[in-house]
PALO-360679 format. One record per residue: residue in one letter; x, y negated, z negated of N, C-alpha, C in turn; residue number from 1. Coordinates in pm, whole numbers, plus 50000, padded with zeros to 5 digits. Last residue first. Layout:
BEGIN
<fike type="A" n_c1="X" n_c2="Y" n_c3="Z" ca_c1="X" ca_c2="Y" ca_c3="Z" c_c1="X" c_c2="Y" c_c3="Z" seq="NUM"/>
...
This chain:
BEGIN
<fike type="X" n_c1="21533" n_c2="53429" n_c3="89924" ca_c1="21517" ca_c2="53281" ca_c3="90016" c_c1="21456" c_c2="53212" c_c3="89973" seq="120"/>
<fike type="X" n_c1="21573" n_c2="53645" n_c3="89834" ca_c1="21693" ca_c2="53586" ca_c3="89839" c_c1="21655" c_c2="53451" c_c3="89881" seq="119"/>
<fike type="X" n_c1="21320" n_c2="53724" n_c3="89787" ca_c1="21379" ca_c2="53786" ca_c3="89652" c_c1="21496" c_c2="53611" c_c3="89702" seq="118"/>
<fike type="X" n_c1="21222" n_c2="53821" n_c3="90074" ca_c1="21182" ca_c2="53704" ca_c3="89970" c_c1="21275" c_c2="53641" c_c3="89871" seq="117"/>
<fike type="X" n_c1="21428" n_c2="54007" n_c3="90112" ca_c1="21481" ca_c2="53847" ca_c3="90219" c_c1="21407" c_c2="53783" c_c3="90083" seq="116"/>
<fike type="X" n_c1="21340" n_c2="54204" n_c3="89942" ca_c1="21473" ca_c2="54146" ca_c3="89938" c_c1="21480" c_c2="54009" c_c3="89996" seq="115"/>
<fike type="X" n_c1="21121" n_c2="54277" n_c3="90137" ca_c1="21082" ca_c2="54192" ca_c3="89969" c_c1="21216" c_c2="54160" c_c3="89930" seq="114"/>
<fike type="X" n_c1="21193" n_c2="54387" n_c3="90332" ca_c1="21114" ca_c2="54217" ca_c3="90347" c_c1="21128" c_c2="54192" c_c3="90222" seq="113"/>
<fike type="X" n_c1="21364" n_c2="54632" n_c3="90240" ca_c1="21435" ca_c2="54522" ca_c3="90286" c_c1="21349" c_c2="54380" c_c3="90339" seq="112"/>
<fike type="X" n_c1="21130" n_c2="54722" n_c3="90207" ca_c1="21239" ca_c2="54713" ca_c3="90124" c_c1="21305" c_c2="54569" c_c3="90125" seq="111"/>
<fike type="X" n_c1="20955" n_c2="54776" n_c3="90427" ca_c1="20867" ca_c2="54697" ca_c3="90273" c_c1="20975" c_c2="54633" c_c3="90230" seq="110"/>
<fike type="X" n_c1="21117" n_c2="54928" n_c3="90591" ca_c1="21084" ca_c2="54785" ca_c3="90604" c_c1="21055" c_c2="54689" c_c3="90524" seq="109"/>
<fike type="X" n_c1="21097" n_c2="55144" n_c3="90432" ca_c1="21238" ca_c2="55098" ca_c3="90439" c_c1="21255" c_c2="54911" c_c3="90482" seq="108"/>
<fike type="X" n_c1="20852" n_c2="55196" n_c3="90451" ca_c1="20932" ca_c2="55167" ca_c3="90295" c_c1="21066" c_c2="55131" c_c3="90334" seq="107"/>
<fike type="X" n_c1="20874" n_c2="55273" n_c3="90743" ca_c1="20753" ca_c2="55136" ca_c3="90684" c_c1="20815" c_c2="55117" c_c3="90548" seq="106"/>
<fike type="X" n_c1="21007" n_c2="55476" n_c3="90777" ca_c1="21087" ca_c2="55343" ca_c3="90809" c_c1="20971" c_c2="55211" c_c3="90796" seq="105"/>
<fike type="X" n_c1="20929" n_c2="55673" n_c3="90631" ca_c1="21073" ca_c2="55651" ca_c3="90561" c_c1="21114" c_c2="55507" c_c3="90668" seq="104"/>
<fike type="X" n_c1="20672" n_c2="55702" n_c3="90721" ca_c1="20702" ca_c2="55658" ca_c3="90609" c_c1="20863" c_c2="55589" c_c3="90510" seq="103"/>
<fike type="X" n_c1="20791" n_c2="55820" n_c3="90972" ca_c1="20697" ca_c2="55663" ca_c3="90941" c_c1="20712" c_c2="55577" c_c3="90826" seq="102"/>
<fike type="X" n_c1="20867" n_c2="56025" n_c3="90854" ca_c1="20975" ca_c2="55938" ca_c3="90954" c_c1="20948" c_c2="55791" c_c3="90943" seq="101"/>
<fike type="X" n_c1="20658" n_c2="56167" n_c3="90748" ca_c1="20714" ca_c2="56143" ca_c3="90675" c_c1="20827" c_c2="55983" c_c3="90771" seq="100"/>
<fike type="X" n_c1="20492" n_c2="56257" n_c3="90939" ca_c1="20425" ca_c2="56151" ca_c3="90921" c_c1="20580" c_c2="56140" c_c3="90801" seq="99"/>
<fike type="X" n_c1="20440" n_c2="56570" n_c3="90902" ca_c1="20530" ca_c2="56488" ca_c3="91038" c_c1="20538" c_c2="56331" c_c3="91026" seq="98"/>
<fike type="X" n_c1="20323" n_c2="56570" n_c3="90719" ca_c1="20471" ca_c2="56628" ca_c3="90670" c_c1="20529" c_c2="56554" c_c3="90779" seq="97"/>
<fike type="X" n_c1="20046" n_c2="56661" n_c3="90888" ca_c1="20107" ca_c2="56482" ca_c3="90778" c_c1="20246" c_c2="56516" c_c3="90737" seq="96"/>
<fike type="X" n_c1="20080" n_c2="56905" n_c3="90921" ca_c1="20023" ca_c2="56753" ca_c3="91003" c_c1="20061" c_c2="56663" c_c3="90929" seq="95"/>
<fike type="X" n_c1="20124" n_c2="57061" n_c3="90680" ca_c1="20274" ca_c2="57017" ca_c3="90778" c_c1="20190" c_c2="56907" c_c3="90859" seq="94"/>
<fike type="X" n_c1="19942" n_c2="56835" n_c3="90426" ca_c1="19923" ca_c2="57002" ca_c3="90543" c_c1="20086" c_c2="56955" c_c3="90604" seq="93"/>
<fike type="X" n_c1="20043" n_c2="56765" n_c3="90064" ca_c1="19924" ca_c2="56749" ca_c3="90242" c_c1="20012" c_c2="56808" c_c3="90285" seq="92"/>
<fike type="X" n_c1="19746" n_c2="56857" n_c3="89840" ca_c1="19895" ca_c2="56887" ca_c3="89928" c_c1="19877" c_c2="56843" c_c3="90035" seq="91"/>
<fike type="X" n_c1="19594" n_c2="56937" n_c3="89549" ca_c1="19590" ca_c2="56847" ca_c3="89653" c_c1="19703" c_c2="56841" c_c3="89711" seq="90"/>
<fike type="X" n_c1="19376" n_c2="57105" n_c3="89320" ca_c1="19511" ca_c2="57065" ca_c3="89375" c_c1="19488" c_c2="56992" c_c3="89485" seq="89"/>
<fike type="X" n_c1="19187" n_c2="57144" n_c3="89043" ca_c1="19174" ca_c2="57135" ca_c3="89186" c_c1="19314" c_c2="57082" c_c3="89241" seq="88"/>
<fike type="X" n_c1="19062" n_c2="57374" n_c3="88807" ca_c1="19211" ca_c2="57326" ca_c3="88860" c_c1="19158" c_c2="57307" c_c3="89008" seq="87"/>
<fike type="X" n_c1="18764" n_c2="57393" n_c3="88534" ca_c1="18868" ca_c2="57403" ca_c3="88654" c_c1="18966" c_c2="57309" c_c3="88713" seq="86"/>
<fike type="X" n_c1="18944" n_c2="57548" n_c3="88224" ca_c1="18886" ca_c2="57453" ca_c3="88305" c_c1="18914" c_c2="57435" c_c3="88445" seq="85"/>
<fike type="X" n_c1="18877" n_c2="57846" n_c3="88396" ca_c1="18822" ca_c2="57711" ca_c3="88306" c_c1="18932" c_c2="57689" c_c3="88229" seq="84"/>
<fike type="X" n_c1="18850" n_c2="57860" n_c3="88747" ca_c1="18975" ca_c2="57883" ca_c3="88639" c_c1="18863" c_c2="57788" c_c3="88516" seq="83"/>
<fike type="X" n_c1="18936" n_c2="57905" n_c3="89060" ca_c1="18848" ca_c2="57998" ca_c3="88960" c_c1="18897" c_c2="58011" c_c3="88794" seq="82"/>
<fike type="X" n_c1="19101" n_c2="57642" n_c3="89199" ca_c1="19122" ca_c2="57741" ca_c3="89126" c_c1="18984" c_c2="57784" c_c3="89049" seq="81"/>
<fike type="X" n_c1="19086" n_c2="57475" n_c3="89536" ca_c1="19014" ca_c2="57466" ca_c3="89435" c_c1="19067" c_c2="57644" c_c3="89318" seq="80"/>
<fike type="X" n_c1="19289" n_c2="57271" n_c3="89703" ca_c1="19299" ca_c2="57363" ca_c3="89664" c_c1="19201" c_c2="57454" c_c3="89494" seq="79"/>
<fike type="X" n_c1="19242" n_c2="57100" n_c3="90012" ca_c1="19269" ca_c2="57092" ca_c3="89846" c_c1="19237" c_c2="57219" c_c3="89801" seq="78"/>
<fike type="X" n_c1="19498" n_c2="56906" n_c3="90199" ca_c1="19440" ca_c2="57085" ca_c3="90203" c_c1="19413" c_c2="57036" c_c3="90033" seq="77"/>
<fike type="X" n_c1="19545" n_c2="56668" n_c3="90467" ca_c1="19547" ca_c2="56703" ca_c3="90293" c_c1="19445" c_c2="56835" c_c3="90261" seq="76"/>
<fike type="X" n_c1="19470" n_c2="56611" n_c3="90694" ca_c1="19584" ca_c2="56572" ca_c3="90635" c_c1="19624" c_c2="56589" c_c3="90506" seq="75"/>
<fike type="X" n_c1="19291" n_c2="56684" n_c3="90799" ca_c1="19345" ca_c2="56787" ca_c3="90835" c_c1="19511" c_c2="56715" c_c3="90823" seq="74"/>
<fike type="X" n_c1="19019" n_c2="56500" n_c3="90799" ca_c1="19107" ca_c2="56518" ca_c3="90912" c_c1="19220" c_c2="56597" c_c3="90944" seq="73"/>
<fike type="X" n_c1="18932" n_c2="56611" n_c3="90573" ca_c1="18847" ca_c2="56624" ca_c3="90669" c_c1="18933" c_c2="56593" c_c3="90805" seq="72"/>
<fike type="X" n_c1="19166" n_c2="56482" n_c3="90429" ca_c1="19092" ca_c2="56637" ca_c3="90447" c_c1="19047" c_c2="56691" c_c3="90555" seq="71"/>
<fike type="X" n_c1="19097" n_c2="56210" n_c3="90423" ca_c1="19171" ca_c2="56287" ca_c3="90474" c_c1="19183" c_c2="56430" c_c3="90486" seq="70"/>
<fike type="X" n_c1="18824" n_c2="56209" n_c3="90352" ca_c1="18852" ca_c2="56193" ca_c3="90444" c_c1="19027" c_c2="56242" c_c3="90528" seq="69"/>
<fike type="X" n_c1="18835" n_c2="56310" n_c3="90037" ca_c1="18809" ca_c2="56320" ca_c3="90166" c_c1="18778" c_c2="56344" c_c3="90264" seq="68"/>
<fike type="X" n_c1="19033" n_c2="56062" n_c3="89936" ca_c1="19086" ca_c2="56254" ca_c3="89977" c_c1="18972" c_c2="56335" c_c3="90060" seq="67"/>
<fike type="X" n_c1="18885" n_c2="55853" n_c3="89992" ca_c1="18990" ca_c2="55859" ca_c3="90084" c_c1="19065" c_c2="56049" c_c3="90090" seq="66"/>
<fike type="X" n_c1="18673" n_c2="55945" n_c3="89768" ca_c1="18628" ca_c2="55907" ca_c3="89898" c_c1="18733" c_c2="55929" c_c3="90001" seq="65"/>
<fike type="X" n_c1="18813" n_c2="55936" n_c3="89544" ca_c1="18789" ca_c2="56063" ca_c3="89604" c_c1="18701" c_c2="56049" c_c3="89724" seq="64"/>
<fike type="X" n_c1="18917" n_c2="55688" n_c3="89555" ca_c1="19006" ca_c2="55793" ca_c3="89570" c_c1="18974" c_c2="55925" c_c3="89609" seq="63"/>
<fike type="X" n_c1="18679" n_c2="55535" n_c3="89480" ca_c1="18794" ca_c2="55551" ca_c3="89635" c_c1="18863" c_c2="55684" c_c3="89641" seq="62"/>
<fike type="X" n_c1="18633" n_c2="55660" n_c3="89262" ca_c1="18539" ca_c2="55696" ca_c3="89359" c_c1="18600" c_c2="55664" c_c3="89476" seq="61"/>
<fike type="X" n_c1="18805" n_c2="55597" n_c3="89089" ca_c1="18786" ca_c2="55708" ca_c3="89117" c_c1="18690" c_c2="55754" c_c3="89194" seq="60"/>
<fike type="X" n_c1="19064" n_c2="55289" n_c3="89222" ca_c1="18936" ca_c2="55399" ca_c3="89152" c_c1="18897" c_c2="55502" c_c3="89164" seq="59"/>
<fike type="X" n_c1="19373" n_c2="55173" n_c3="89200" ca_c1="19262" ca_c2="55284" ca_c3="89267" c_c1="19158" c_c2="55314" c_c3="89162" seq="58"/>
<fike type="X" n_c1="19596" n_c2="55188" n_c3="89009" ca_c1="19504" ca_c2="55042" ca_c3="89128" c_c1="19359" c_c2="55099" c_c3="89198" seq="57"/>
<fike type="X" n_c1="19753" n_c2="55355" n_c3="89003" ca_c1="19666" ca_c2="55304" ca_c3="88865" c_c1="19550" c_c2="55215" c_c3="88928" seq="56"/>
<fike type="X" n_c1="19894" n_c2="55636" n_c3="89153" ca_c1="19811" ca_c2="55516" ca_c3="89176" c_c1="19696" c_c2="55424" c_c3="89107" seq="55"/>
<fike type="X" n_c1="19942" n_c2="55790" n_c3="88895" ca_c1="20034" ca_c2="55755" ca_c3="89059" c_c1="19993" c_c2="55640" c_c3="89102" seq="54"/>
<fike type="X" n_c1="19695" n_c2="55835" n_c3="88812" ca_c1="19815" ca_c2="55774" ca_c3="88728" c_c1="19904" c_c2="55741" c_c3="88813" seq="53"/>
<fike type="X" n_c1="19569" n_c2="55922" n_c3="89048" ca_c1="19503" ca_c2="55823" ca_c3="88948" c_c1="19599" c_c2="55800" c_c3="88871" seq="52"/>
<fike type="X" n_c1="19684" n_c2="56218" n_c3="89080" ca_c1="19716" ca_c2="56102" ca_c3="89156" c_c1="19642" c_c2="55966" c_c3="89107" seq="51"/>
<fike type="X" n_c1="19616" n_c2="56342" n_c3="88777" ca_c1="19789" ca_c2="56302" ca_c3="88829" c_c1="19828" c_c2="56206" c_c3="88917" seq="50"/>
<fike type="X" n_c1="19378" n_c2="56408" n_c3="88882" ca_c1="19415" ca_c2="56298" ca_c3="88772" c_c1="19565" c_c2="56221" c_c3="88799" seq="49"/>
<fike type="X" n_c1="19414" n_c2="56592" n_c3="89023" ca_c1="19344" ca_c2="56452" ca_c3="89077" c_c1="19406" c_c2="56335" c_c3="88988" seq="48"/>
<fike type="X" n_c1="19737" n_c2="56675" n_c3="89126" ca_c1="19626" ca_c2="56715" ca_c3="89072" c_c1="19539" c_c2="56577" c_c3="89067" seq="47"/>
<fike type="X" n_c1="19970" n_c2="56722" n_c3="89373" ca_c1="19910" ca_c2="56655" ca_c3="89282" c_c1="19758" c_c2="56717" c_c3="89247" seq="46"/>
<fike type="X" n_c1="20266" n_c2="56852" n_c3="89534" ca_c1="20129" ca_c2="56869" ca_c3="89491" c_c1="20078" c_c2="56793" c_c3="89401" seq="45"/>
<fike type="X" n_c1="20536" n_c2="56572" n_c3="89650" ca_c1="20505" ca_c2="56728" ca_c3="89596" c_c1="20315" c_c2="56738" c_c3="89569" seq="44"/>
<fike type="X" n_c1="20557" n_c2="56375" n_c3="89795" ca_c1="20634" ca_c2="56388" ca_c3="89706" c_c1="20639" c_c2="56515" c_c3="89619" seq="43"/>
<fike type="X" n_c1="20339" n_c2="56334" n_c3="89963" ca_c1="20477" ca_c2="56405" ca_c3="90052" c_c1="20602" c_c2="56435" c_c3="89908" seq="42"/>
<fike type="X" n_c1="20156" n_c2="56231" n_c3="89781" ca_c1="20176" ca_c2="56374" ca_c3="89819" c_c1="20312" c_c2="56441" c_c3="89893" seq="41"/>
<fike type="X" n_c1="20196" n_c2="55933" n_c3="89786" ca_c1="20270" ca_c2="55998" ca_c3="89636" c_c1="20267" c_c2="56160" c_c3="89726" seq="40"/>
<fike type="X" n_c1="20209" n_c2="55921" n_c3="90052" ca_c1="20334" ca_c2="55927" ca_c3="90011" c_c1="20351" c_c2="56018" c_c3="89947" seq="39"/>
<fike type="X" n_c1="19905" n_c2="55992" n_c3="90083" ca_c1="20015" ca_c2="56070" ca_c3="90149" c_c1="20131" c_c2="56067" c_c3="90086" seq="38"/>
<fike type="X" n_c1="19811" n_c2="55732" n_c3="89944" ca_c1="19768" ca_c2="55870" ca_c3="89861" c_c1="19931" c_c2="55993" c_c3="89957" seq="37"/>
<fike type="X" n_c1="19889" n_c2="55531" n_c3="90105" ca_c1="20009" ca_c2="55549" ca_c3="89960" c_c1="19920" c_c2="55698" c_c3="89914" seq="36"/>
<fike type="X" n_c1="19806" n_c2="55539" n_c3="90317" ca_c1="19913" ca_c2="55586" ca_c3="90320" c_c1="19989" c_c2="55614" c_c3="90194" seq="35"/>
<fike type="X" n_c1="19517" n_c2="55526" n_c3="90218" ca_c1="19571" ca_c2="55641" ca_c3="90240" c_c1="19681" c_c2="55699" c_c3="90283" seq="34"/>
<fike type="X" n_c1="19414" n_c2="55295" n_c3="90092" ca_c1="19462" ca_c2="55360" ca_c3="89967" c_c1="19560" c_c2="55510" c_c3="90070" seq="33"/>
<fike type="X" n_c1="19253" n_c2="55154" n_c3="90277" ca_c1="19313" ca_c2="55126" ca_c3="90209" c_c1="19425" c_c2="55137" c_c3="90150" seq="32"/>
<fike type="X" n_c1="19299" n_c2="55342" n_c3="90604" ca_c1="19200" ca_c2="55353" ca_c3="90462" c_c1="19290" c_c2="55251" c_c3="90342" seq="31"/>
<fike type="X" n_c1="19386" n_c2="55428" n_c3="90835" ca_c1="19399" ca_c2="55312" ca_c3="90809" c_c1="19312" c_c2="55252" c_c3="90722" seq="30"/>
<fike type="X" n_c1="19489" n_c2="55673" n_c3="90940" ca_c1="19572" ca_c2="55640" ca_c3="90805" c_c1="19556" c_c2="55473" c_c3="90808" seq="29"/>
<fike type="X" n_c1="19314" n_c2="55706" n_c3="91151" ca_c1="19343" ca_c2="55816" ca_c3="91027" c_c1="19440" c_c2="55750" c_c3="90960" seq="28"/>
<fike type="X" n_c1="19275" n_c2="55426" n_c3="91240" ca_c1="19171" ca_c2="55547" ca_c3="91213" c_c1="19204" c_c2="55644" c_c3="91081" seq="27"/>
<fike type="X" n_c1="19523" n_c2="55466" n_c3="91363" ca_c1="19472" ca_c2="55342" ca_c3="91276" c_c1="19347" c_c2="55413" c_c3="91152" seq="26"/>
<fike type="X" n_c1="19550" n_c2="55675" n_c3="91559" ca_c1="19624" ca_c2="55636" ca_c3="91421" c_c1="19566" c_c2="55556" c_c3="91284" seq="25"/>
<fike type="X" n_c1="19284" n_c2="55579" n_c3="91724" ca_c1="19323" ca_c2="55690" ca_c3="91638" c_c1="19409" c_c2="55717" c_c3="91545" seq="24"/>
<fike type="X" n_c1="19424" n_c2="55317" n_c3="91827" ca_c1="19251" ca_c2="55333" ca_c3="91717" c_c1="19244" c_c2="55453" c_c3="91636" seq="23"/>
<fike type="X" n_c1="19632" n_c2="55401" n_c3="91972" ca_c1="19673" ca_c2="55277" ca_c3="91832" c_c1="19548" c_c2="55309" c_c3="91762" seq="22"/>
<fike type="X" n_c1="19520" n_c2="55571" n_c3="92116" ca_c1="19598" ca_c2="55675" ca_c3="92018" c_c1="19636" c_c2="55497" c_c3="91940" seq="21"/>
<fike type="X" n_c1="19358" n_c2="55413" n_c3="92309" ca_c1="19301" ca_c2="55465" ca_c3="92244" c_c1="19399" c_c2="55516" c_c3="92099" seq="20"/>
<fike type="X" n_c1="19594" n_c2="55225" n_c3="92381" ca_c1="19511" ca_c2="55163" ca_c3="92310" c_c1="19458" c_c2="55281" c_c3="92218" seq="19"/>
<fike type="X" n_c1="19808" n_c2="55316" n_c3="92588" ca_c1="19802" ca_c2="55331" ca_c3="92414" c_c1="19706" c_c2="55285" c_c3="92317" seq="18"/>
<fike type="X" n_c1="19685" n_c2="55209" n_c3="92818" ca_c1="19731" ca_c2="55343" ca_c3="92815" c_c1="19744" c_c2="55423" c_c3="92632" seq="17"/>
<fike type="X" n_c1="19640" n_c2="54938" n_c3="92770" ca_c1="19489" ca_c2="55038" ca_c3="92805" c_c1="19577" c_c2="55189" c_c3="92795" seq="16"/>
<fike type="X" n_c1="19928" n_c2="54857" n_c3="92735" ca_c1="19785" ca_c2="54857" ca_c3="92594" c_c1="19688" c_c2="54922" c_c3="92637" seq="15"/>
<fike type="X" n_c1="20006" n_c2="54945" n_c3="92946" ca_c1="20081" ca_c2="54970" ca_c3="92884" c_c1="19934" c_c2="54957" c_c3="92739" seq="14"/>
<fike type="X" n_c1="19848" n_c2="54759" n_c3="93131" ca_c1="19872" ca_c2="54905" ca_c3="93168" c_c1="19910" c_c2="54939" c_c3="93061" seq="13"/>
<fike type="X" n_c1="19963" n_c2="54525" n_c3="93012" ca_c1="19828" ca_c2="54539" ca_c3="93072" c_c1="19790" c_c2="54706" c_c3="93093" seq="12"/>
<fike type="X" n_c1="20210" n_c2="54502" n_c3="93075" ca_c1="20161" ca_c2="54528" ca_c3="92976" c_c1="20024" c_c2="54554" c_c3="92950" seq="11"/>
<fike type="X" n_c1="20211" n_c2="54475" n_c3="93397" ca_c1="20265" ca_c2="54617" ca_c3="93284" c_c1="20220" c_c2="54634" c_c3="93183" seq="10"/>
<fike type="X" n_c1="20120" n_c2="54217" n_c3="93429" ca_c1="20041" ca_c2="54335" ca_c3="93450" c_c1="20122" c_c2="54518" c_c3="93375" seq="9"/>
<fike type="X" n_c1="20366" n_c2="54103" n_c3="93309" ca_c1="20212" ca_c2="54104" ca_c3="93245" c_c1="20146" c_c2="54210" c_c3="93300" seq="8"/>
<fike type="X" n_c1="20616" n_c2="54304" n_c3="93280" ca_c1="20526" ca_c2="54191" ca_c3="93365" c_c1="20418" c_c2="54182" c_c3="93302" seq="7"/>
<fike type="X" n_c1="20821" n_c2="54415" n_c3="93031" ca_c1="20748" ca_c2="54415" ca_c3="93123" c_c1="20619" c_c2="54301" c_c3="93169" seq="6"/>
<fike type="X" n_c1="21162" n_c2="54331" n_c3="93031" ca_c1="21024" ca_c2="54270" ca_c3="92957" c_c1="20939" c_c2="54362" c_c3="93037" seq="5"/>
<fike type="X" n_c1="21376" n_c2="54619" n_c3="93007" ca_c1="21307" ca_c2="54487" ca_c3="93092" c_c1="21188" c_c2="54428" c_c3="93007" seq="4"/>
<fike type="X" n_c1="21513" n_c2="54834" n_c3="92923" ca_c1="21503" ca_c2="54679" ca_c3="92818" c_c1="21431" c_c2="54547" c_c3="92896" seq="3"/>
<fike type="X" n_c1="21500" n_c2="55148" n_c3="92923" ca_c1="21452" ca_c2="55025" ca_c3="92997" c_c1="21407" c_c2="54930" c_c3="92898" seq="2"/>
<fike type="X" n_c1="21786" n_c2="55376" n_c3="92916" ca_c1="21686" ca_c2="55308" ca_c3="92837" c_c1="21646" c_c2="55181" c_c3="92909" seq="1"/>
C-alpha cells in the first residue's frame, strides 16, 4: 500500500484522471433528495405514497422529478400494475444495490459526527 503524499504534480494527474467519474457520481446521486430516496429503497420496494411518508420533507413534485431521473439512469426500475386502482412500485436495480457499501459508510459517518456534536 502507497502512503506517500503525492507531489503536486501527482496530484495534478491524479484529479484530471478522476475528475470526470467525481462529475459522474456527483451527477447521479447528487439530487437533493436521491441518496435518501435509494436508502429508504435499498430497504425494500416502495410505493409512491409510502416513499412521501419515508420522506415527509419532500414534495411531490421533487420526488417524482428525482424518481425520474433516477430511472432514467438505471437506478430505480418502476413497476407499473394493470390494476384499479392503479399500483405503481419502485425498487432499485442491482446498479444501485452496489451503492449499498457507500451508504453503510456515509451513515456510519453521519453517526458517529452527530455523536462528537451531541458530546462537545
Amino acid at each position: 500500500m502507497n502512503t506517500a503524499i503525492p507531489s503536486p504534480a501527482d496530484s495534478d494527474t491524479v484529479i484530471a484522471t478522476f475528475r470526470d467519474d467525481v462529475r459522474c457520481a456527483v451527477g447521479l446521486t447528487g439530487g437533493k433528495w436521491k441518496l435518501e430516496i435509494l436508502w429508504v429503497l435499498n430497504q425494500r420496494m416502495h410505493r409512491f405514497n409510502e416513499l412521501r411518508r419515508a420522506i415527509p420533507d419532500v414534495t411531490q413534485h421533487m420526488l417524482t422529478a428525482q424518481l425520474r431521473q433516477l430511472e432514467a439512469d438505471g437506478f430505480v426500475s418502476r413497476t407499473v400494475y394493470a390494476e384499479v386502482p392503479p399500483r405503481v412500485e419502485y425498487e432499485i436495480t442491482d446498479e444501485a444495490r452496489q451503492l449499498r457499501p457507500v451508504f453503510d459508510a456515509v451513515f456510519a459517518w453521519a453517526s458517529e459526527r452527530s455523536l462528537r456534536k451531541q458530546t462537545a
